[in-house]
N, C-alpha and C positions, 0 to 999 in steps of 0.2 A: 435358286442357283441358275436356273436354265435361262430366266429373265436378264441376270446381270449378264451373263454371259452372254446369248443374245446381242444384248446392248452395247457392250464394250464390242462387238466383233462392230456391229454396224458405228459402233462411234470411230473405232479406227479406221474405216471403209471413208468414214465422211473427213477426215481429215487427212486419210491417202489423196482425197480426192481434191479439197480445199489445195494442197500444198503443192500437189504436181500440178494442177490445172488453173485453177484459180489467182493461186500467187503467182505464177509465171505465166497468166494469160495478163495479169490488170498492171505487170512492168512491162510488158511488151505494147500495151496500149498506153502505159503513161507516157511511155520513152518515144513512143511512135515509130520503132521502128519493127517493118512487118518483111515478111520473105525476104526479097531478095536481096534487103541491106544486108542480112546474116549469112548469107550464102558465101561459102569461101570456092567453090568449085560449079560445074554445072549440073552434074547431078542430083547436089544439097538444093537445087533453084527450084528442081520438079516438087523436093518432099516437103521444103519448108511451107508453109499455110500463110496465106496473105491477111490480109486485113480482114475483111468480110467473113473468111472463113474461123479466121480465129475468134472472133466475138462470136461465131455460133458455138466454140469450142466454148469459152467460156460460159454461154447462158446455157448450155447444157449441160455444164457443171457444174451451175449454179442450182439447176431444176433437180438435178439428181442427188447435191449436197441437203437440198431442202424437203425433199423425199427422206432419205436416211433418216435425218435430224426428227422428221413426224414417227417415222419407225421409230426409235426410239420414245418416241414419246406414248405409242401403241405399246410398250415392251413393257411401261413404268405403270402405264393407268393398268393392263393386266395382272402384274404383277399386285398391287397395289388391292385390288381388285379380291387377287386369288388368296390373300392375305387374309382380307377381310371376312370372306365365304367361310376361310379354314376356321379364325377366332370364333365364329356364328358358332361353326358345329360341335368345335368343342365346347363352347357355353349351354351348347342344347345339351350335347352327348356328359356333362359335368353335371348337369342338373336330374337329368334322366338318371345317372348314378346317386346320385344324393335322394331322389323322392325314391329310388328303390330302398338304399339303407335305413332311411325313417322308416319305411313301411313295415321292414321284417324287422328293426329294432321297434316297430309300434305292436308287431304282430308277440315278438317273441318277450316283451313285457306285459301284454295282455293275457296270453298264456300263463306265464311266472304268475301273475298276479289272479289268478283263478286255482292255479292249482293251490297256491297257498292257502285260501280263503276256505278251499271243499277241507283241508286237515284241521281238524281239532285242536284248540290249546296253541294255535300258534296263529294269534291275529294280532292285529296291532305293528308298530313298526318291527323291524327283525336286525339285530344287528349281529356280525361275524364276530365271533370270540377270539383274540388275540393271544396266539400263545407268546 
């Protein structure tokens, strides 16, 4: 639970990231136009990011989209991982139960079958009488 969880939070993160930066950095580069064509005032000229600046915007959304996406893929092989360990120890911890109940079903037919044997008149096979 912690893994998917995890996962989904960083796969939303990486397509926060993809959709505000990414897709609206690579039409602003297709379209070729950068700051100051979209500036409607002079104030918007200072904030808008020119050319130069926005391809760093981009390849840094890019580097940080492709980080995420290995997180996730760190999220999947631990979990994957932690799966694995748990089936191990319950096949140990199922087996360690099973050689214990042979042992005292071995212990407590070797008893029956002793105490049987020391009584008198009662050897051979023994069957229950059905009322």
């Amino acid at each position: 639970m912690l893994f998917d969880g995890a996962s989904l939070v960083l796969y939303m993160c990486g397509v926060t990231v993809y959709i505000a930066n990414i897709v609206k950095g690579l039409r602003l580069a297709s379209a070729g136009q950068y700051g100051a064509e979209l500036a409607t005032t002079p104030d918007e000229k200072e904030q808008i990011l020119g050319r130069e600046d926005s391809l760093k915007v981009l390849s840094a959304s890019n580097t940080i989209l492709a980080l995420v996406l290995v997180g996730i893929l760190v999220l999947q092989a631990g979990q994957w991982y932690a799966e694995r360990k748990d089936a191990q120890e319950y096949e140990s911890l199922a087996k360690g139960k099973k050689g214990e109940k042979e042992s005292t079903e071995a212990s407590a037919t070797s008893g029956a079958s002793t105490a049987t044997a020391g009584k008198p008149g009662r050897q051979g096979s023994q069957r229950k009488k059905s009322n």
